[in-house]
C-alpha positions, 0 to 999 in steps of 0.5 A: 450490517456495518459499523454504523453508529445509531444516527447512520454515522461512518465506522471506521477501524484504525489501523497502526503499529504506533499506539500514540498515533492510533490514540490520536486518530481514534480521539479526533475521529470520535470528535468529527460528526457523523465518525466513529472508531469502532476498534483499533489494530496494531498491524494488518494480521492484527486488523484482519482478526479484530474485523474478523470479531466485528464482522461476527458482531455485526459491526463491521465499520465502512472504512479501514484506516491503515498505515503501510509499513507495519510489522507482521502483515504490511499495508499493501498485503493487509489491504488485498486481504482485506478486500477479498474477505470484507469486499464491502470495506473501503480501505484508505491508507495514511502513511509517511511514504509518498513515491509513486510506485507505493501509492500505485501498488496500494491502489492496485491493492484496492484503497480507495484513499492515500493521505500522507501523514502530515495531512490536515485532520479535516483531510483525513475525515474529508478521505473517511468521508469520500471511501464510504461514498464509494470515491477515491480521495488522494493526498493533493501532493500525492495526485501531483505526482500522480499526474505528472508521472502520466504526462512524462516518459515510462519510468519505474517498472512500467519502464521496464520490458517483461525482460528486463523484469524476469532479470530483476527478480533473477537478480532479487534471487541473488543469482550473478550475471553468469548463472542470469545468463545461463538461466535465460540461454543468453550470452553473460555479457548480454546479461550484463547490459540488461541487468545494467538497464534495469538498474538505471531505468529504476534509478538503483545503484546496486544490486541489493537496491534492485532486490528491494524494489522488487520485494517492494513490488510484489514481484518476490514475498518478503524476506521472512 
């Protein structure tokens, strides 16, 4: 049994290291027909027990709404657990953070929605609405860059050879180019050239940057 208010209406968990923001969304939410908050979290470690509670309760909601960037357990993570343990649940994100790469990792992850934060409340509520039919509702700005990253040239790690991702998270591991190219039984001017590449097919101006991306992009954990 999911969180369904008597009338058959959509529960829904929102999910945020902001408490205002949490409070905001908790009291438009319970102010739209057929929506209701069934709880609230403060991160994605936070989420997984509060659904944990629901879910022996009985009333697990439909839909997770959740923020990215939060202390503990970040969005992408919390989402792929959320899945795993709750495959019934849609998860559909609301963050300030629009690149492609963000969005794609989180729809790997399994979301069925990204909105940006700056959304219209009747946005937010439409997206609640579409996860719990089974549908994917994308921030318009978000779908454009979406869209117009399929019509152009490979960029980001799609742009990267299965090389030139192993050099990345060499790299991400803080090895130099010398201990690269020792690693690999290749030349360290060869590994020079690709650590160069790497760098400027991801738009990145130094190696820390690359580091980032590659913690971002799943390819390394977090720095604990």
């Amino acid at each position: 049994m999911n969180g369904q208010a008597p009338d058959g209406g959509i529960g829904v968990l929102v999910v945020d290291d902001h408490a205002v923001v949490r409070r905001g969304l908790t009291a438009f939410l319970d102010t739209m027909p057929g929506i209701h908050v069934v709880g609230e979290a403060s991160d994605g470690a936070d989420a997984l027990d509060r659904l944990a509670r629901l879910a022996a309760e009985l009333r697990l909601p439909q839909v997770v709404l959740m923020d990215m960037l939060m202390p503990r357990m970040d969005g992408i993570t919390a989402i792929g657990a959320v899945r795993e343990r709750h495959p019934g649940l849609a998860v559909v994100v609301l963050t300030s953070f629009g690149e492609t790469e963000r969005v794609q990792s989180a729809l790997r992850a399994g979301a069925a929605g990204y909105l940006l934060k700056d959304a219209e409340p009747d946005e937010i509520a439409a997206a609640v609405r579409a996860a719990a039919r089974g549908e994917v509702h994308l921030d318009p700005a978000v779908a454009g860059r979406l869209a117009r990253q399929l019509s152009s040239p490979a960029s980001g790690l799609a742009a990267l050879t299965t090389r030139e991702r192993s050099i990345l998270v060499l790299v991400a591991e803080g090895m130099s180019n010398r201990q690269i190219a020792g690693e690999l039984g290749i030349s360290e001017r060869t590994a020079r050239t690709h650590v160069s590449h790497v760098l400027a097919k991801l738009g990145l101006s130094s190696r820390t940057q690359a580091a980032l991306v590659a913690v971002r992009e799943g390819l390394l954990p977090p720095v604990t």
